[in-house]
C-alpha positions as CSV (number, residue, x, y, z in Angstrom):
1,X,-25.7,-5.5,41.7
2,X,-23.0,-7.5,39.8
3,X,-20.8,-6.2,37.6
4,X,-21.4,-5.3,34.3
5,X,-20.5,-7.5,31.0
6,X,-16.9,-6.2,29.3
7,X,-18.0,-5.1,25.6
8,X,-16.7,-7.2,23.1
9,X,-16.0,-5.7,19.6
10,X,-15.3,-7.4,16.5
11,X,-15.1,-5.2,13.4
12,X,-17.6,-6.3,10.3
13,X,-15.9,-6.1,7.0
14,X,-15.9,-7.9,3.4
15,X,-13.1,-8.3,1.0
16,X,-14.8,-5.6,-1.4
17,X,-15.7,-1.6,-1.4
18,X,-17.8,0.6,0.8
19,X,-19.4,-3.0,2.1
20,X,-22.4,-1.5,4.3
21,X,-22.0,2.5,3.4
22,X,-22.4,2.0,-0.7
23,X,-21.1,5.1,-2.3
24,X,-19.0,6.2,0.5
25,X,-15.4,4.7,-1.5
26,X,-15.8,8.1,-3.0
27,X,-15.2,9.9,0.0
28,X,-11.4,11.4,-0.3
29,X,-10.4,9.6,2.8
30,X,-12.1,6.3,2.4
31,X,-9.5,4.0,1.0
32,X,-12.0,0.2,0.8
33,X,-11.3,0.7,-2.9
34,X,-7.9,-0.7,-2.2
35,X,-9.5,-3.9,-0.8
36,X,-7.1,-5.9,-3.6
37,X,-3.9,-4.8,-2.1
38,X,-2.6,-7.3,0.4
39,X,-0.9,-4.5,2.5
40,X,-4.7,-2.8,2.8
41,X,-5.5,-6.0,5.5
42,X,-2.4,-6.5,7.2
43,X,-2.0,-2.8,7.9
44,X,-6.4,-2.9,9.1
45,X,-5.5,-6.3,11.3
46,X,-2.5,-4.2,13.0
47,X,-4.6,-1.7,13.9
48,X,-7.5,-4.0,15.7
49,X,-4.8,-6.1,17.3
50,X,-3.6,-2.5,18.8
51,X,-7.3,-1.4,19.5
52,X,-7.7,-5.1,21.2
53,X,-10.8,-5.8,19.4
54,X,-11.8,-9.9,19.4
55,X,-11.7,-10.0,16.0
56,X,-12.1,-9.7,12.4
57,X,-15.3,-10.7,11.1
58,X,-15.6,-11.0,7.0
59,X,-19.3,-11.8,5.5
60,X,-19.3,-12.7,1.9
61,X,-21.5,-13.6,-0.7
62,X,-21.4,-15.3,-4.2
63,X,-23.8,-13.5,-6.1
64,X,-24.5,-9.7,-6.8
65,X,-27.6,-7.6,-5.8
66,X,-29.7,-7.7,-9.1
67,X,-33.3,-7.2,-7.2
68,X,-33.4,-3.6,-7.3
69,X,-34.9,-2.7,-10.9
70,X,-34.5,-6.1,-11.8
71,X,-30.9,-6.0,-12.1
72,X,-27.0,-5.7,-11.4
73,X,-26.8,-1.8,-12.4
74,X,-27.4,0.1,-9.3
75,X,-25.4,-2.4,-7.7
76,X,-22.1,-2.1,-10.2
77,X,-22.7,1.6,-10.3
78,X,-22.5,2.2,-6.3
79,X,-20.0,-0.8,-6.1
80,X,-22.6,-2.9,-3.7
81,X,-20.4,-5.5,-2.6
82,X,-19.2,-6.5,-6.3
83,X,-16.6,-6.5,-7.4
84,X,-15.4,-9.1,-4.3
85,X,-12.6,-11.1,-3.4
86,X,-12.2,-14.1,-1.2
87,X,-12.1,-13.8,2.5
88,X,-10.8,-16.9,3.2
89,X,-6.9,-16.2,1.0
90,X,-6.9,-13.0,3.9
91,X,-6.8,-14.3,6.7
92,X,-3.4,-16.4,6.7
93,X,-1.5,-13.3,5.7
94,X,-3.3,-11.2,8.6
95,X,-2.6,-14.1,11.0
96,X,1.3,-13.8,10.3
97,X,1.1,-9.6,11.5
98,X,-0.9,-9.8,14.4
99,X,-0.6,-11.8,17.8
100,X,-4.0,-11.8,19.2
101,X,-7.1,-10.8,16.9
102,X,-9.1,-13.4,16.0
103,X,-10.8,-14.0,12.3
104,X,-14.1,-15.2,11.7
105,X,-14.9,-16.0,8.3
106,X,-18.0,-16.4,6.6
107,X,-18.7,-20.0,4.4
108,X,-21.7,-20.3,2.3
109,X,-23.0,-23.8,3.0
110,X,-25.3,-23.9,0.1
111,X,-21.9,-23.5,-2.3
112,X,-19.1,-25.7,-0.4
113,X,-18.6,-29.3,-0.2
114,X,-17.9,-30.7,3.1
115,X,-14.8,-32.5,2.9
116,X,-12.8,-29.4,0.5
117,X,-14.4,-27.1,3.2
118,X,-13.6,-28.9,6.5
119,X,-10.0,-28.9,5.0
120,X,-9.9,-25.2,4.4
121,X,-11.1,-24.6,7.8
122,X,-8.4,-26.8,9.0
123,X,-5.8,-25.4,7.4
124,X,-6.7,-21.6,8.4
125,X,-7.1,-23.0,12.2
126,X,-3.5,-24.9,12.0
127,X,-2.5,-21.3,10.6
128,X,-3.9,-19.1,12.9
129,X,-3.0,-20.8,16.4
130,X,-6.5,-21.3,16.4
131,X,-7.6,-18.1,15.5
132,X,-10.5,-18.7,13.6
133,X,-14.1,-19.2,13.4
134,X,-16.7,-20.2,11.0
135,X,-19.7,-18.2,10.1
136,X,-22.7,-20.3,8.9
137,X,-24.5,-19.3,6.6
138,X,-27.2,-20.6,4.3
139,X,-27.3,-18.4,1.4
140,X,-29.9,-15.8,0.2
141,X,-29.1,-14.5,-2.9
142,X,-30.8,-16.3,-6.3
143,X,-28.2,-14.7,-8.2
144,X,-26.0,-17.0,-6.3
145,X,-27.7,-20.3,-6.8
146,X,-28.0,-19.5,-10.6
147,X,-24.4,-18.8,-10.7
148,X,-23.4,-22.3,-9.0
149,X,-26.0,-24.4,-11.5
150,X,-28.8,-24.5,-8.5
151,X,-32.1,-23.9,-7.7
152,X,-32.1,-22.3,-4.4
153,X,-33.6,-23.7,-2.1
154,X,-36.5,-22.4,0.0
155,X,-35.5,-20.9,3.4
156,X,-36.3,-23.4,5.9
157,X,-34.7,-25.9,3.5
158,X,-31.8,-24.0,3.9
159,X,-31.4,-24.8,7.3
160,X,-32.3,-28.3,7.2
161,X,-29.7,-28.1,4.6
162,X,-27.0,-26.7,7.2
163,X,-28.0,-29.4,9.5
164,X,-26.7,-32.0,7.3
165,X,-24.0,-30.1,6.2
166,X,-22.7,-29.4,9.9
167,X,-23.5,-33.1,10.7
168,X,-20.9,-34.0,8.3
169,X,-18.1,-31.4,9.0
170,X,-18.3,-31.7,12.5
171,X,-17.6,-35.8,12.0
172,X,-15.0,-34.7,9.8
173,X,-13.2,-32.6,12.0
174,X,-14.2,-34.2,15.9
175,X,-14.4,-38.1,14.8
176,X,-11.9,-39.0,12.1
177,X,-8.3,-38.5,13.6
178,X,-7.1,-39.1,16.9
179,X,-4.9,-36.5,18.4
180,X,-1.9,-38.3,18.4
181,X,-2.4,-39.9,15.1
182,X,-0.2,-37.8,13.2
183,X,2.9,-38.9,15.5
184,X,5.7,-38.2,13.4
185,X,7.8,-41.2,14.4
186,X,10.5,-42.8,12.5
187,X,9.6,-46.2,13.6
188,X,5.8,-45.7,13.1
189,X,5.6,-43.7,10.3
190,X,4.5,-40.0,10.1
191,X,0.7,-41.2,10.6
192,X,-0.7,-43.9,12.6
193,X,-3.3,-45.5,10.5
194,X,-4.6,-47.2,13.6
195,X,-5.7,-43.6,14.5
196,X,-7.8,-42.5,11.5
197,X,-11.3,-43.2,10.9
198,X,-13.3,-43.1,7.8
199,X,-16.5,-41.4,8.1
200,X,-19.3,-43.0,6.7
201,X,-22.0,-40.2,5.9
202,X,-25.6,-41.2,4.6
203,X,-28.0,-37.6,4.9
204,X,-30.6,-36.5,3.4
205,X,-28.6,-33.8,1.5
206,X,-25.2,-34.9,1.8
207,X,-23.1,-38.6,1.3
208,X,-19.6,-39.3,2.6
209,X,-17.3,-41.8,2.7
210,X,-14.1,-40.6,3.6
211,X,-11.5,-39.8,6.2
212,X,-10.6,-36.2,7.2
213,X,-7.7,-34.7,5.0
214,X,-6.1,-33.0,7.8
215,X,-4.6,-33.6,11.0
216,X,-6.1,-32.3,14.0
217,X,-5.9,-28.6,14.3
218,X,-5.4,-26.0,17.6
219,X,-9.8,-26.8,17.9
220,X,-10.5,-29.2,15.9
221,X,-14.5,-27.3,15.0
222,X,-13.8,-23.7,14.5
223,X,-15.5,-21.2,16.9
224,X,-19.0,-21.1,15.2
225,X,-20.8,-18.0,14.2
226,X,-24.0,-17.9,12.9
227,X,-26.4,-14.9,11.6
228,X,-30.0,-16.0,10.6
229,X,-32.2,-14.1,13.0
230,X,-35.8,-15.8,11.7
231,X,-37.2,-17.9,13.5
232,X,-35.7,-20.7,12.3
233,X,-32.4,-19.1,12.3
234,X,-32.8,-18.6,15.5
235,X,-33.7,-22.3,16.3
236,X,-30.5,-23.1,14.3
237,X,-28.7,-20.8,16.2
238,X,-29.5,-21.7,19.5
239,X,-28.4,-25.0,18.5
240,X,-25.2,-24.3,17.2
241,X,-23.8,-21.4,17.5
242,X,-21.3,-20.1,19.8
243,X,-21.6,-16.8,18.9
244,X,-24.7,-14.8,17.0
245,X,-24.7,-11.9,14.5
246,X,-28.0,-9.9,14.6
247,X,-28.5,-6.8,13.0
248,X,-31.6,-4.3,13.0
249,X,-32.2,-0.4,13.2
250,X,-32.9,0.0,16.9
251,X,-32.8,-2.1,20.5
252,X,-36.2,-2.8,20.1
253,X,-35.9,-4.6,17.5
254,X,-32.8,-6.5,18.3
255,X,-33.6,-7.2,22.3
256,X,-36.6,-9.9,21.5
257,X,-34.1,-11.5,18.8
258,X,-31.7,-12.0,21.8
259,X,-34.4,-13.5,24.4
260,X,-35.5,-15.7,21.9
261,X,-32.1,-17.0,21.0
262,X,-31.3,-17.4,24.7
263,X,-34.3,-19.1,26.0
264,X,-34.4,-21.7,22.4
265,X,-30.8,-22.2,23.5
266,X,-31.7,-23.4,27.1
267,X,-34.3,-25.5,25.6
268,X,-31.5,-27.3,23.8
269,X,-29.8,-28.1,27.0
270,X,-27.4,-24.9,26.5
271,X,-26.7,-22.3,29.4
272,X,-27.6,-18.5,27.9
273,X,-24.2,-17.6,28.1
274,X,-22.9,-20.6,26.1
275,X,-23.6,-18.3,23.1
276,X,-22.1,-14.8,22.8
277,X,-24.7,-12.2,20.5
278,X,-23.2,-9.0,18.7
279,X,-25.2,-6.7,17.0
280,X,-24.2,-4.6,14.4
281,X,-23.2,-0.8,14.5
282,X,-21.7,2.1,13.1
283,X,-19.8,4.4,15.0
284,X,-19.0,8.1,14.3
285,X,-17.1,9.9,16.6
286,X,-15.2,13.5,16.6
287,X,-13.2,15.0,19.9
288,X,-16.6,17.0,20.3
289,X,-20.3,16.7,19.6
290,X,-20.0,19.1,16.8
291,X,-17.0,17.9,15.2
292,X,-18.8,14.6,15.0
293,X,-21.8,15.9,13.6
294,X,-19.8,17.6,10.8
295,X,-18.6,14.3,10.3
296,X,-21.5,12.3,9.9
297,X,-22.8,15.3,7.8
298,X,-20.0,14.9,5.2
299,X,-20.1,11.3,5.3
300,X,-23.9,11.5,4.5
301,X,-23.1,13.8,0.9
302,X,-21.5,10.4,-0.4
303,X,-24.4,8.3,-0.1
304,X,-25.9,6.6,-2.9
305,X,-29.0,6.0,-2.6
306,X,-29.8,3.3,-5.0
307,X,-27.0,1.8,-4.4
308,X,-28.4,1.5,-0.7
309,X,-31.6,0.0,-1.9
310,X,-29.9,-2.1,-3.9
311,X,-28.3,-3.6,-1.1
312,X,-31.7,-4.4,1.4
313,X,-33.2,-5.4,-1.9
314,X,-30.6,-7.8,-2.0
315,X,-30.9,-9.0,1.6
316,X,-34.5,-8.5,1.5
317,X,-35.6,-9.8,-1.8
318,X,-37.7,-6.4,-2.4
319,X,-37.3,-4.3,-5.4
320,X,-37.8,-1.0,-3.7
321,X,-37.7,0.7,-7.1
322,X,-41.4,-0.3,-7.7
323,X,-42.1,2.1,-4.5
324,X,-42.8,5.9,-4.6
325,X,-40.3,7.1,-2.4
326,X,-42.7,8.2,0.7
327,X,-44.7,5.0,0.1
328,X,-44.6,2.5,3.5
329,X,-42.9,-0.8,3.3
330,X,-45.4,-3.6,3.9
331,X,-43.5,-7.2,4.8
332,X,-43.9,-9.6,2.4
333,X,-42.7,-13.6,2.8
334,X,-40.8,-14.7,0.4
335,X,-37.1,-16.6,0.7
336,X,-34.7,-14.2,1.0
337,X,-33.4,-12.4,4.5
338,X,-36.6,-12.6,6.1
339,X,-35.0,-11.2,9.7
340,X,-33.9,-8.1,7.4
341,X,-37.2,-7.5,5.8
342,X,-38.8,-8.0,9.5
343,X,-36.7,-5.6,11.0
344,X,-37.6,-3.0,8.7
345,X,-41.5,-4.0,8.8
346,X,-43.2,-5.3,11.3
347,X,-40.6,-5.9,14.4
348,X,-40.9,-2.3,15.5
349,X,-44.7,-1.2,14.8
350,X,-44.0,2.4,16.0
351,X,-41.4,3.2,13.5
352,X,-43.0,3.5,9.4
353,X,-40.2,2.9,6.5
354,X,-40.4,4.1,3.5
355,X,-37.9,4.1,0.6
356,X,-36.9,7.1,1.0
357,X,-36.2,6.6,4.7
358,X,-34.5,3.4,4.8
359,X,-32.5,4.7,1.5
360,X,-31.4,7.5,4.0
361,X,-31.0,5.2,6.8
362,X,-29.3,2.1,5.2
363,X,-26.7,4.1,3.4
364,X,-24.0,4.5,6.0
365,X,-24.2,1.2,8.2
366,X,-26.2,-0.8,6.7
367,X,-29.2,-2.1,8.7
368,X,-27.7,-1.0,12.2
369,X,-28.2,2.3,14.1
370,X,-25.5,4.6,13.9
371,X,-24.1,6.5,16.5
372,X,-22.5,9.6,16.5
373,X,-21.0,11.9,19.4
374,X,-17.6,12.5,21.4
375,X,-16.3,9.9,23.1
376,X,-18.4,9.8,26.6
377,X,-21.6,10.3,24.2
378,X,-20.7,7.7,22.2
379,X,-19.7,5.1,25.1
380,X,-23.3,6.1,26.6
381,X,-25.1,5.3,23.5
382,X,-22.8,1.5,23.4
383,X,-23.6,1.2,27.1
384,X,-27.5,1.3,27.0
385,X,-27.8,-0.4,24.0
386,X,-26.2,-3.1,26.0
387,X,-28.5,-3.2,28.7
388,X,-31.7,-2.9,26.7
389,X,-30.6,-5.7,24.1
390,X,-28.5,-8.1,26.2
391,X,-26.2,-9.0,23.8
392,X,-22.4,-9.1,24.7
393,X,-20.8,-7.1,22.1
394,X,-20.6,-5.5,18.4
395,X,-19.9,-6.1,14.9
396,X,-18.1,-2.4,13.6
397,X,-19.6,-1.6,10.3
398,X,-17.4,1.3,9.1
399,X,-18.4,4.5,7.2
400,X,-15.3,5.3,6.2
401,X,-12.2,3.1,6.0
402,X,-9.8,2.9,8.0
403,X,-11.0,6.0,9.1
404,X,-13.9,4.5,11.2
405,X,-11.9,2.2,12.6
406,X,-9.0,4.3,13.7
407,X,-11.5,7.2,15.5
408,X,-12.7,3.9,17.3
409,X,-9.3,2.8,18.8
410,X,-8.6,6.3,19.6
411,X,-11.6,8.1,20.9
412,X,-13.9,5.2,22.0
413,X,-11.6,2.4,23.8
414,X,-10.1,4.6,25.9
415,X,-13.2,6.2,27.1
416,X,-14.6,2.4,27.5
417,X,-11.3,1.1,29.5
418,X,-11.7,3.6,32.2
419,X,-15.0,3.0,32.9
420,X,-14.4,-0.8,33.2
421,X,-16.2,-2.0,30.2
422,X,-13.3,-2.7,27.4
423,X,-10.1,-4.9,28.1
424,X,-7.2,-3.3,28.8
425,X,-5.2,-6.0,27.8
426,X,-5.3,-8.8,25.0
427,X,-6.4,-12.3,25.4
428,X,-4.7,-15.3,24.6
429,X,-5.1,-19.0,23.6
430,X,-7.2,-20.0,20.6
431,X,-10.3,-18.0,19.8
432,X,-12.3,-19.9,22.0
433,X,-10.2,-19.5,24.4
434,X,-10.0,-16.1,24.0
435,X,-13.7,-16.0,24.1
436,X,-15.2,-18.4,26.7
437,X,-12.1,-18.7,28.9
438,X,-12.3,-22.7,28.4
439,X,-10.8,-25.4,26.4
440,X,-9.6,-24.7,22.3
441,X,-12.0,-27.8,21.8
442,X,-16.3,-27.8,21.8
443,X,-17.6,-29.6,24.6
444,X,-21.1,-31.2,25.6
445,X,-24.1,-30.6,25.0
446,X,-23.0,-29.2,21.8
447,X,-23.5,-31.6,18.9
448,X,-20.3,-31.9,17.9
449,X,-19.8,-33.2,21.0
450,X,-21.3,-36.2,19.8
451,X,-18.7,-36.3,17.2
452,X,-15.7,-36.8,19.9
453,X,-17.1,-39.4,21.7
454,X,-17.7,-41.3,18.3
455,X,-13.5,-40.1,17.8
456,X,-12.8,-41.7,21.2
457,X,-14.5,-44.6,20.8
458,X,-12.8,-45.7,17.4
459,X,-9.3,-44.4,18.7
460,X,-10.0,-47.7,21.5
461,X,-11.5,-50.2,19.5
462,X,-8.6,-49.8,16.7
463,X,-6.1,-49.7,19.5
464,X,-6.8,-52.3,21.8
């Protein structure tokens, strides 16, 4: 038998409050409420840089939860991810105290253009060393949409959408400068125009005709995250991603999401292990069982309960208030995150929800299981959720902050490093270095691939 996969562990956060535990900022230790202070996320990105996690990864979103009850109120009372700041300002600051974490960062393709964002991208990757990464996403919020002027689109479109919209960055980033066209010479100027190509962009969602603003950065195309888990998600995924977010209650529902993705990656001419999953979890440690379960016990008194069904309603595009509270929760379609409303419905027939359940459930963590224990309990519990899933790591939904991620660093990685699962020491290089062991830039058969050889043949024919 060969030896078992390291576990990877980024840690899943969102420039607001409480983020997947609503009501726990008014726990007397939790301190997310001072998510507007810059010294909050320096002092956070010290601590995972110590705790040699991979990195820092920070969802957004644009709108604010107004399903439940048919509006914001539940949402503003519990402070359901609103009020939020931008992730993207964060991550240059947390770069400049830290060595090795990585940051990925969330950007809403149904909100950006593609030549501002390519640039912003750019920028944070010239920034970082190469530190960064891109999480695609495609939007699910209608409160969102309205709040940008749109319509939103349905959820396949969505991804058609992204398509397009990665067509276009990827030219941006892969095909329009050469490597060497920024030369910096006194004789030749500080750019060769020789090696800069305009990019001539005619999609069905997106038109372009410019050149890349910036010069090429430590990888060119970010390390590319994505998180739809439907099935066309998936297909998106498979075909793009580098690394996948999936998040559901158990490891049966999360361990076909993973085969899927793996075999619809190999069908795109991708080896399984060209894309790195993480699942989300919370973890909830004490130096004994019972100290733990005391923990999770007075982490459980903050809950707020609508505020927790506020936030699947969001993700889901339910309104669980129209539900007596032991009533089950039947799937319905509709175009919001159908992989959320799955996971709660029909992905594991042996489990029943009911709003009273999933309010109990959801309210520390999210979607994701959470485990709680001392530290070989805990490791256990990470260990076999490995094996039954096949994924390679996990996103760290905290409970309480920085509390959460503190007990991790000092309870769980330890325990993990001597039994040969956790790194002992940090990476280096880019993050896709760091992560793959490779080159900074994306190679074939990924599209963007297709992108470089363009790059390579214009640098020639404008040089020869």
């Amino acid at each position: 038998m060969g030896a078992k996969k390291p576990i990877r562990m980024n840690a899943f956060v969102m420039n607001t409050a409480g983020h997947q535990s609503p009501g726990l900022w008014r726990h007397p230790r939790d301190r997310s409420g001072e998510y507007n202070r810059l010294d909050h996320w320096t002092s956070i990105a010290r601590t995972l840089d110590e705790g040699l996690f991979d990195a820092m990864f920070m969802a957004d979103v644009f709108g604010v939860y107004d399903v439940y009850g048919g509006g914001p109120e539940a949402a503003l009372t519990a402070g359901v991810q609103i009020p939020i700041g931008d992730p993207f300002v964060l991550v240059p600051a947390m770069a400049a105290v830290t060595e090795h974490l990585c940051f990925g960062v969330t950007g809403n393709i149904s909100h950006e253009a593609p030549l501002s964002f390519a640039r912003r991208m750019t920028t944070l990757d010239h920034l970082t060393g190469g530190r960064v990464g891109w999480n695609i996403v495609t939007g699910y919020l209608d409160s969102a949409s309205k709040g940008h002027g749109q319509t939103r689109a349905a959820h396949d479109d969505r991804y058609a959408i992204a398509e397009d919209f990665t067509d276009v960055v990827y030219k941006l980033w892969e095909a329009s400068w050469a490597d060497d066209a920024a030369c910096r010479d006194p004789d030749r100027g500080f750019t060769d125009p020789a090696g800069v190509a305009r990019i001539h962009h005619d999609g069905p969602y997106f038109r372009l005709d410019a050149m890349g603003l910036g010069e090429p950065s430590p990888q060119r195309t970010p390390v590319l995250f994505q998180a739809g888990a439907s099935p066309r998600g998936r297909d998106f995924a498979a075909r793009h991603a580098e690394c996948v977010f999936v998040a559901g209650p158990s490891a049966q529902v999360i361990a076909p999401w993973v085969a899927d993705i793996r075999a619809r990656a190999q069908a795109h001419g991708r080896a399984p292990d060209d894309i790195l999953v993480f699942a989300e979890i919370t973890v909830i440690p004490g130096a004994t069982p019972a100290e733990a379960q005391a923990k999770h016990a007075d982490y459980a008194r903050y809950i707020d309960r609508d505020g927790a069904l506020a936030m699947v309603g969001g993700w889901t595009g339910v309104d669980f208030s129209d539900l007596g509270w032991d009533e089950p929760i039947a799937y319905q379609e509709n175009d919001a995150l159908r992989s959320h409303l799955e996971a709660i419905t029909t992905a594991d027939p042996d489990t029943v929800w009911t709003r009273r359940t999933l309010a109990d459930f959801a309210g520390i963590g999210g979607i994701g299981p959470v485990i709680t224990g001392d530290a070989p309990a805990c490791a256990d519990a990470l260990e076999a959720f490995m094996e039954a899933t096949d994924i390679d790591g996990f996103n760290l939904a905290y409970a309480v902050w920085p509390e959460s991620f503190e007990d991790f660093t000092r309870l769980i990685v330890p325990e993990l490093q001597a039994r040969g699962r956790y790194r002992t020491r940090a990476a280096t290089g880019t993050m896709r270095e760091q992560l793959f062991g490779a080159g900074p830039r994306l190679a074939p058969p990924h599209p963007a691939s297709q992108a470089v050889s363009q790059a390579a043949s214009k640098t020639r024919k404008t040089r020869s």
